[in-house]
N, C-alpha and C positions, 0 to 999 in steps of 0.2 A: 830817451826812447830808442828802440831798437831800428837801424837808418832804415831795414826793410821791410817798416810795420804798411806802409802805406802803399797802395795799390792804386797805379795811374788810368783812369779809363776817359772816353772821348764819350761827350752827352751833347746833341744841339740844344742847342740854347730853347727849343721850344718845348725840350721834351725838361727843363729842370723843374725840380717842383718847389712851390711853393717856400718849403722847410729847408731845401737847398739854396734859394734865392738869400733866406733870411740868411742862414749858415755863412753864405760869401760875404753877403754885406758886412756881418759881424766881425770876419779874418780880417775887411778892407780896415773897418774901424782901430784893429788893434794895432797894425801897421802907421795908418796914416790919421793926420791931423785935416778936418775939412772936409770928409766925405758928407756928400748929401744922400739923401735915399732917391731922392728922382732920377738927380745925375747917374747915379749907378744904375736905376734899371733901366735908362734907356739906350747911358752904353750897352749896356748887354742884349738890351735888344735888336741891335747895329749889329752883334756880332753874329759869326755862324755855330759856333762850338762854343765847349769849354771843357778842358782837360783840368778833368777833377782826383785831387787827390783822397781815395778815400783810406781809412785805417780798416783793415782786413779783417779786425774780430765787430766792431762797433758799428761799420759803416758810417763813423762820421766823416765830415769832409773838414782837412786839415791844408789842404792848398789850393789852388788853380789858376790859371791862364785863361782867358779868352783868346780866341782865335777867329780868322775870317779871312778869304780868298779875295785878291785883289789882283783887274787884270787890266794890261794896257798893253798897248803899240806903241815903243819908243824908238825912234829914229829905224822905223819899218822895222821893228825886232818884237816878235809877242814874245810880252812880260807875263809869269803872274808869279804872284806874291805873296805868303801867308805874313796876315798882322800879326804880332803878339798885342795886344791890348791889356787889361790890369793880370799883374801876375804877383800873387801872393801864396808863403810859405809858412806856416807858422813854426815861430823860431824853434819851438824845441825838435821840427824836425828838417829843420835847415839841409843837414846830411844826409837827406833821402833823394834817391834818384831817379827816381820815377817819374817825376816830372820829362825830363833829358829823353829818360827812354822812349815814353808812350807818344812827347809831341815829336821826337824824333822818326820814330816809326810811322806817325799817323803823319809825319810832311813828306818823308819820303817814298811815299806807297805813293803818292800823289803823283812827285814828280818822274817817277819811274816810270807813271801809268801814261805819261802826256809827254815825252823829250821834247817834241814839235816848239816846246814853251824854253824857253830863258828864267829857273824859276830863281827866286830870292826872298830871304826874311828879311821882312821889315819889321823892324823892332824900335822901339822909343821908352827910354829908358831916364827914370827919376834920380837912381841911386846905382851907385856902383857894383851892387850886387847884379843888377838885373846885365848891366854892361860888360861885365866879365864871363857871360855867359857865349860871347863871342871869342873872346883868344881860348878859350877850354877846350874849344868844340871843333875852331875852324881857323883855315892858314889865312885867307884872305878876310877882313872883313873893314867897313870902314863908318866912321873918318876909325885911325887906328896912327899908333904912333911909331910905327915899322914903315907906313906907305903912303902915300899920297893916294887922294881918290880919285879914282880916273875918270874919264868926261863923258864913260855912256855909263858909268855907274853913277854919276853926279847927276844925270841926265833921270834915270830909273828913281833915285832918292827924291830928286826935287816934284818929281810928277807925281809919285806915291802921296809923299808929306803934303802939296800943297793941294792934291782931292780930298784929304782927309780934313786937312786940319785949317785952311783954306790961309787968312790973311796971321793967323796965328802963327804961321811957319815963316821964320827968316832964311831964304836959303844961301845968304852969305855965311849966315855963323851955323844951321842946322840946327837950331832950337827951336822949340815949340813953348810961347808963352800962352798961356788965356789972362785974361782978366782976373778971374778967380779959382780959384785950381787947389784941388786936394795936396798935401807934401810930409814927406817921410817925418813920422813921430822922432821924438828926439833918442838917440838908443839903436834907432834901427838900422841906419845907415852910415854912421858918424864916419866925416873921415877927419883924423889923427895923425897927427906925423908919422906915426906907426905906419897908418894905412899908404902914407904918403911914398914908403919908402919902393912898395910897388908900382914898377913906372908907367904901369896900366892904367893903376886906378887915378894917380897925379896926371896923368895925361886925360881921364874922364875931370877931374878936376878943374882942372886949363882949359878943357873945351863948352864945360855946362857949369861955370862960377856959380851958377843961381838954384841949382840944383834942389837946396834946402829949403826954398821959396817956391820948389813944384816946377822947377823948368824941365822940359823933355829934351834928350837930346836923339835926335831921330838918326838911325843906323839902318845900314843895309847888309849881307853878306849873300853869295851867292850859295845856291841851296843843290850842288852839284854832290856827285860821291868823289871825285879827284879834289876838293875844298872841305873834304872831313879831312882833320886828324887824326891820329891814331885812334883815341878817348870815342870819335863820332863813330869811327868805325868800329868797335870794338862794339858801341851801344845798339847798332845795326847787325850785329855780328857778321862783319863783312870784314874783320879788321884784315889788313896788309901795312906793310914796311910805309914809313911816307917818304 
């Protein structure tokens, strides 16, 4: 399919309808092994958004992310923070970029309108795909295997993860287990030696072993315009040299 069949728009979560509820549930199902229907609607109901992807002649919905603002005081510093919560792509339009652009724009509208704030995405991530979505985008993000994580970012990470996620979140190793937990169908994420040879995703490897058993590995990255990349800038059309 053509990469810019699909059209990214931002809907609260209370205006989705019904046919779209179903529509996501069905994307989660294809993706992953263990989804329940309660479990989902009530994530979703936790959340504030959802960046939907839809196809520009059908209006069906072929991806999206949940999102939601998260704010704190850390060592006398106002945080806030956009979640990413479930984020799914369906494979035949893996290539589309719409997603990048619209949660891009619709985070950074935010943090432009508020500097006053220290903003950062918090993101937790099953499979390597969703974890690469940090060196594409951004210079600093962490754990990351270029840097160590510093101690008022480690400080931001740990207070995010354990309001969320509470005794679920280890924040020695930065995983998030549940008890029972949805996890990437087999196909969807696989990593292979192949995959192994990029030392990003081996390093997502080494940090989240359990990944394929639904472990999260919880990330942060700071949500500044001097921590775009080139790619971030370019998607803000703001690009400059880095």
């Amino acid at each position: 399919m053509a990469e810019n069949s699909l059209k990214g728009e931002v809907v609260a979560i209370a205006d989705l309808t019904a046919v779209q509820r179903d529509r996501m549930f069905a994307l989660m199902g294809q993706s992953f092994e263990g989804v329940d229907r309660e479990v989902f609607d009530d994530d979703l109901s936790d959340k504030s958004w959802a960046i939907v992807l839809i196809d520009k002649e059908s209006r069906e919905i072929y991806g999206f992310s949940t999102l939601c603002l998260m704010e704190e005081v850390v060592e006398n510093v106002p945080v806030r923070a956009f979640f990413s919560g479930d984020t799914i792509i369906d494979r035949a339009h893996w290539g589309s970029m719409a997603l990048e652009k619209t949660w891009s724009r619709f985070a950074f509208s935010s943090v432009m309108r508020s500097p006053e704030f220290s903003w950062y995405w918090f993101l937790i991530s099953k499979g390597y795909r969703t974890y690469r979505y940090l060196p594409v985008y951004l210079k600093h993000y962490y754990p990351s295997p270029e840097e160590s994580l510093p101690a008022f970012e480690k400080a931001v990470l740990d207070r995010l993860a354990t309001r969320r996620f509470g005794e679920c979140y280890d924040p020695e190793s930065g995983i998030i287990r549940y008890p029972t937990d949805y996890r990437l169908r087999a196909g969807v994420g696989d990593i292979t030696e192949k995959e192994l040879q990029d030392e990003r995703i081996a390093f997502f490897q080494q940090k989240n072993p359990g990944w394929a058993n639904g472990d999260e590995l919880a990330c942060l990255a700071s949500l500044s315009l001097d921590n775009l990349k080139r790619t971030g800038q370019r998607i803000l059309g703001r690009e400059k040299n880095d």
